[in-house]
ROZA-854021 format. One record per residue (C-alpha): y negated, z negated, x. Coordinates in Angstrom, 3 decimals. Each point is the difference from the previous one (the first is absolute). Example, Ala and Ser with C-alpha at 12.3 -4.5 7.8 and 13.67 -1.06 7.14 Angstrom:
2
((4.500,-7.800,12.300))
((-3.440,0.660,1.370))
END
This chain:
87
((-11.161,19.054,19.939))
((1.487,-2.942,-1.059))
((0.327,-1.622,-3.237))
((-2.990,-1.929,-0.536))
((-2.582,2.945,0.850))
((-0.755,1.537,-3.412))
((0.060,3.507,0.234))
((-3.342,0.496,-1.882))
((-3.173,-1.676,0.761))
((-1.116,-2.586,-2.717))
((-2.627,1.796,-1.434))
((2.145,3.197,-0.601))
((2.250,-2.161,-2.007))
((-2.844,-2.133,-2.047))
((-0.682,3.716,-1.114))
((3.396,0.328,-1.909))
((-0.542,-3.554,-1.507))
((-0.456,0.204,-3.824))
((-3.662,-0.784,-1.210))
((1.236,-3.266,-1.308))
((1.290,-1.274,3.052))
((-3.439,1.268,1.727))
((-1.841,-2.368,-2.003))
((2.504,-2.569,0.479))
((-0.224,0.101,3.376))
((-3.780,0.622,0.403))
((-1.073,-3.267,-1.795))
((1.888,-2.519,2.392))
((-1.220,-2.434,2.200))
((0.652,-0.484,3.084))
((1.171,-3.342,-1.456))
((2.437,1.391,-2.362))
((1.309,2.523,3.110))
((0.796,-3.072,1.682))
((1.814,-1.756,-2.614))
((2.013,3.050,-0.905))
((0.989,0.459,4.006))
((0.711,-3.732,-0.392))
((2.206,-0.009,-2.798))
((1.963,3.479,1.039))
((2.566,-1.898,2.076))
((0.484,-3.092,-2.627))
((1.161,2.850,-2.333))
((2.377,1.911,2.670))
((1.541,-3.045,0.229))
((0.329,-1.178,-3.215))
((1.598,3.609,-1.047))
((2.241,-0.374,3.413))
((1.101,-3.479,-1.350))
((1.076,1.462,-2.925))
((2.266,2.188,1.584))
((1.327,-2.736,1.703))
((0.290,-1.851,-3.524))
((1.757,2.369,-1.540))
((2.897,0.553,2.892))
((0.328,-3.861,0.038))
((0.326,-0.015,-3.681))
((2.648,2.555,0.138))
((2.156,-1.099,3.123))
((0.104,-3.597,-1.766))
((1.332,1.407,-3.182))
((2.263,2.318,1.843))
((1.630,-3.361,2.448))
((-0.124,-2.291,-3.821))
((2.324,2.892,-1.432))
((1.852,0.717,3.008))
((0.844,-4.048,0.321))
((1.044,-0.050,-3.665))
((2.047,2.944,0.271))
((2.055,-1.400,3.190))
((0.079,-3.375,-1.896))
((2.077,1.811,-2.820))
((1.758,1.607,2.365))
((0.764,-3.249,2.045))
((1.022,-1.697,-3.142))
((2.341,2.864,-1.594))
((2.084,-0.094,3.455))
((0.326,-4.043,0.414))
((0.481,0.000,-3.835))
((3.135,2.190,0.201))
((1.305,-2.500,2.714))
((-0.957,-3.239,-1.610))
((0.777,-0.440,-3.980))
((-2.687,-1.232,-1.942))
((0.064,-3.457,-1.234))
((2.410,-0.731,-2.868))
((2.872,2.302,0.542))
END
């Protein structure tokens, strides 16, 4: 069996549904099955791009930090080399 074979026929699982999803379900369209199968993958991908989002968001704050730190870092080391101005 592989993954996409359900392991119960459809109609033994519309039998488990609750009564309101029953009714749901039973006054659809064929229209309205359409448009839902339609608009199924426009939401996968919108919830899969904001995955992506949020792991861009985060490595971009992690390389702005990391830059500032080695920037202290960089100038602590050349400042101890070079005097400031004035002295």
């Amino acid at each position: 069996m592989t993954d996409h074979e359900d392991p119960q026929p459809t109609v033994d699982r519309m039998s488990e549904l609750p009564d309101e999803t029953k009714v749901f379900l039973s006054q659809l369209t064929r229209e309205d099955i359409d448009t839902i199968a339609a608009g199924l993958p426009i939401i996968r991908m919108i919830i899969g791009f904001g995955r992506v989002t949020k792991w861009l968001a985060i490595t971009s704050l992690g390389l702005m930090v990391g830059a500032l730190m080695l920037w202290e870092t960089v100038e602590k080391i050349v400042g101890k080399f070079i005097p400031p101005p004035g002295r």
